[in-house]
N, C-alpha and C positions, 0 to 999 in steps of 0.2 A: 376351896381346893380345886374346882373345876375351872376357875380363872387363873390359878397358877400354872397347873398343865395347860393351858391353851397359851400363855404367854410363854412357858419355856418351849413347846413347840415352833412358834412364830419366829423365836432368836434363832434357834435349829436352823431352821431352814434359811433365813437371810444369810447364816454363817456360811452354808453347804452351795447356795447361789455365790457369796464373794469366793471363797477356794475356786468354786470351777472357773471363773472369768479370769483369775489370776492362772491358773495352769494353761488354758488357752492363748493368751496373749506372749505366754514366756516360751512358748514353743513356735511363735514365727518365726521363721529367716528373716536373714536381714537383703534386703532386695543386693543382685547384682551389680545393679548402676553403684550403689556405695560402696562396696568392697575394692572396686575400681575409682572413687571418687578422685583420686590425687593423679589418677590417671589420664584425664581428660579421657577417656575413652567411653564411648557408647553405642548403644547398636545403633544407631542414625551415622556416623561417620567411620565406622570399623566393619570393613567386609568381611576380610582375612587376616588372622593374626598370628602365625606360627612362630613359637619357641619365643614369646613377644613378653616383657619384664617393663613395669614402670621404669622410665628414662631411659629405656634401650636402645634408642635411638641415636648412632654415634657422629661425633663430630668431628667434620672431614675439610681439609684443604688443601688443594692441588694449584701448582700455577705450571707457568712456562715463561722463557726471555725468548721475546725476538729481538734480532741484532736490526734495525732500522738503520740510517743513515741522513743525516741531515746536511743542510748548508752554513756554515756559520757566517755571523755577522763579521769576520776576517775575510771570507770570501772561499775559504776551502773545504772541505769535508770533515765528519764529524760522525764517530758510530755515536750512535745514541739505543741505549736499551731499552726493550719496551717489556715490562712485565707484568704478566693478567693470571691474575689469581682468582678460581670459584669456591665460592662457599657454599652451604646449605641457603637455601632462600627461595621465591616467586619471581626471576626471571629483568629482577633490575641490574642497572648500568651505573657502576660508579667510576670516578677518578679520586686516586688516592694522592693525598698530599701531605707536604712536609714540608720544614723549612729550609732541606736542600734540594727540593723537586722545582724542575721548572715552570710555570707559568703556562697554561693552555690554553690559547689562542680560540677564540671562537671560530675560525675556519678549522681546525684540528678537531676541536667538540663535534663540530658540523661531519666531518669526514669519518669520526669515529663512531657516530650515530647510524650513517649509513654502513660502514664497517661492520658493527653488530649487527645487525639486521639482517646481511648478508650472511653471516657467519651461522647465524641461527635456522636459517629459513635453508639449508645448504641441503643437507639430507634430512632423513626423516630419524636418524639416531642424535643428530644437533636439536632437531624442533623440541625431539621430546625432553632433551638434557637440561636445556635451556630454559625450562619452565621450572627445575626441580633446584637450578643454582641463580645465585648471584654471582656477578661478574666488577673487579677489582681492576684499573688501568692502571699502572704508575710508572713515570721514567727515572731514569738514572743516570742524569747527564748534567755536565760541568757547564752547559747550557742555559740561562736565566729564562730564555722561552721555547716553546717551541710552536712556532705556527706553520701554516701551509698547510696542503694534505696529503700529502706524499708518505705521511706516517698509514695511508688507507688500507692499503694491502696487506702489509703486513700485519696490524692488528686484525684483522677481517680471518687470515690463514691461521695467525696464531690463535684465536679462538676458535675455530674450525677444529683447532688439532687438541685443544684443550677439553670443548665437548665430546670429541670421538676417543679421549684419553691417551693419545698419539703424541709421541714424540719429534722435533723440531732436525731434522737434519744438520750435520756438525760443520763448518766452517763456512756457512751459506749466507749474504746479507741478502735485504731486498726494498725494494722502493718501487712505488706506485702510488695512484688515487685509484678506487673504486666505484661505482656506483650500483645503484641499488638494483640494477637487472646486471649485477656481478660482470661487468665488463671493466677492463682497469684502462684509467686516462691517464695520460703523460706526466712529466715532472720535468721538474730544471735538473738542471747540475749533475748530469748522469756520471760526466768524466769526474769530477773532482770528488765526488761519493765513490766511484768505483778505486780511487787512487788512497781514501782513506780506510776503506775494507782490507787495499791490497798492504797496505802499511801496518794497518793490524792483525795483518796474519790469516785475514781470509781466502778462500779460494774461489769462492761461487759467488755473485751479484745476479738475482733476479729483480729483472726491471720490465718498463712498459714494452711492450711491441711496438719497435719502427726509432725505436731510443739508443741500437747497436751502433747506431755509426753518428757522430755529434759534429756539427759545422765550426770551425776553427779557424780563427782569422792568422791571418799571414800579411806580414807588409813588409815593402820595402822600396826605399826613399834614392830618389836621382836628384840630381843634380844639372841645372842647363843654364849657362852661361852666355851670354850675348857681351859684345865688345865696341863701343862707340866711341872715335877719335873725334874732342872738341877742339878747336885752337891748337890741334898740337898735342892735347893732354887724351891719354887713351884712358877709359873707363871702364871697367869690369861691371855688371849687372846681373847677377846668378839669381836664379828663383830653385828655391827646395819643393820636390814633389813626393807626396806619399803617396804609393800605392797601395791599397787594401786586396787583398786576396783570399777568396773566401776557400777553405781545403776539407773535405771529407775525412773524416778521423774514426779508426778502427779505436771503439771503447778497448775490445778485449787485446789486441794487439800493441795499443799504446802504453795500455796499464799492466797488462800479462795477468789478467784473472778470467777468470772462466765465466762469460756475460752469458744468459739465458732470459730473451723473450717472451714473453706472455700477453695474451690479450684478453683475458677471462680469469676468475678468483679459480676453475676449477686447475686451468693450465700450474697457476701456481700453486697450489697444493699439491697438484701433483709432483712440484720440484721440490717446494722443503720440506714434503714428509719423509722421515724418515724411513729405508724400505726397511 
C-alpha cells in the first residue's frame, strides 16, 4: 500500500512539472524582428519609420526632353531629342535602346560620362538626388548615329534640371561640349543647327562662347585675257581666277533666332531653366 502512494505521488508531480513548462513557453512573444520578417526591416538598418506599411515604398518616374541639335551626314541641321528619365536606384548611368534609337558613338558615351558628372556634382540638392536615382539617356531621332560631343551640355543642363525637379524652358535649343571643371568647348556647324531650330519653330539656341559670329566663305571668279598675233592669226588666251573671300557672319542676324553665349554649365542653366 505504502509503494502505491509513493508511486501515484511521483506521477503527480512529473504531471504538475510538464503543465507548468507548457504554460511558460505558450506565453512568450513572438520576437519583433519576425512580425516584420517580410519586411526586410530591422533595427540595424531602420532609424525612423513614420506612418511606414510593408511595401510602402512608392514607385516614381520623372524625365525631361532636351531639344539638342546635330549635323547630318547631308551636311545641314537636324533637332535631335535627347530624353533622361530617373528612377528609384544608387546613382548609375544608363543609355536606353531600341530598334529605332540611334547608335552612340563612343566620343558621345565619352561626352556624356563627363556630362553626368558635371550634372551631379552641380549643387549640393543634385549630389544628394543623384545617389537616390538612376539615370536613363535615350534619343529620338531619324538619325542612324549620333557621334561627336556637342550633345555635352545639353545633357549635363538637362540633368541638372531633372535632379533639382525643374523644368526646361519652352522654344529654347542648345549645343556645346562640356568638361568636367563645367566650362563648355566649341562645336561645328553653329549656322546650319541654328537654321534647323529656326525651321522648327524655335526661338532661342544656346551655344558656346565666341560661336555668335561663324566665318563664311565668299568667292568670286575674273576673268583675264591676253591676245597674241601669229602670222597673221590673232589668238585669244583667257585664264579663270577664283577668289576666296573669307566674311564674318552674324549667327542671330542671318538666321533670325535669338543666339545666347555661354562659357560655363552654370551660365547655361541659367538660360533653359525655366523661371
Amino acid at each position: 500500500m505504502d509503494k502505491t502512494i509513493i508511486t501515484m505521488l511521483v506521477i503527480i508531480i512529473f504531471l504538475s512539472f510538464l503543465l507548468g513548462y507548457s504554460s511558460t513557453t505558450s506565453k512568450k512573444s513572438i520576437p519583433q524582428s519576425q512580425s516584420n520578417q517580410n519586411c526586410g526591416l530591422n533595427a540595424s538598418n531602420v532609424k525612423v519609420v513614420i506612418n511606414s506599411t510593408c511595401n510602402s515604398t512608392p514607385y516614381f518616374s520623372n524625365s525631361i526632353t532636351i531639344p539638342l541639335v546635330a549635323v547630318s551626314s547631308a551636311g545641314g541641321g537636324e533637332v535631335v531629342n535627347l530624353t533622361i528619365t530617373e528612377k528609384p536606384g544608387s546613382g548609375k548611368t544608363f543609355f536606353e535602346f531600341s530598334l529605332s534609337s540611334p547608335l552612340i558613338a563612343n566620343e558621345t558615351q565619352n561626352s556624356f560620362s563627363r556630362a553626368v558628372e558635371v550634372a551631379k556634382n552641380f549643387d549640393a540638392q543634385t549630389m544628394l538626388n543623384s545617389q537616390k536615382v538612376d539615370l536613363y539617356y535615350s534619343f529620338d531621332s531619324n538619325v542612324s548615329e549620333v557621334d561627336g560631343y556637342s550633345a555635352g551640355l545639353g545633357a549635363a543642363v538637362g540633368t541638372i534640371l531633372l535632379l533639382k525637379n525643374e523644368s526646361l524652358k519652352t522654344g529654347v535649343g542648345v549645343t556645346g561640349g562640356v568638361e568636367l571643371n563645367g566650362s563648355v568647348t566649341p562645336v561645328g556647324g553653329v549656322l546650319d543647327k541654328a537654321q534647323a531650330l529656326k525651321n522648327a519653330g524655335f526661338t532661342e539656341f544656346v551655344i558656346p562662347a565666341g560661336e555668335g559670329v561663324v566665318n563664311t566663305t565668299e568667292n568670286s571668279t575674273t576673268q583675264n585675257c591676253t591676245q597674241t598675233i601669229v602670222n597673221g592669226q590673232v589668238f585669244n588666251e583667257c585664264f579663270t581666277q577664283t577668289i576666296y573671300t573669307i566674311v564674318p557672319e552674324s549667327v542671330e542676324k542671318t538666321v533670325g533666332i535669338n543666339v545666347v553665349e555661354v562659357s560655363d554649365v552654370k551660365q547655361a542653366y541659367a538660360q533653359l531653366a525655366s523661371q
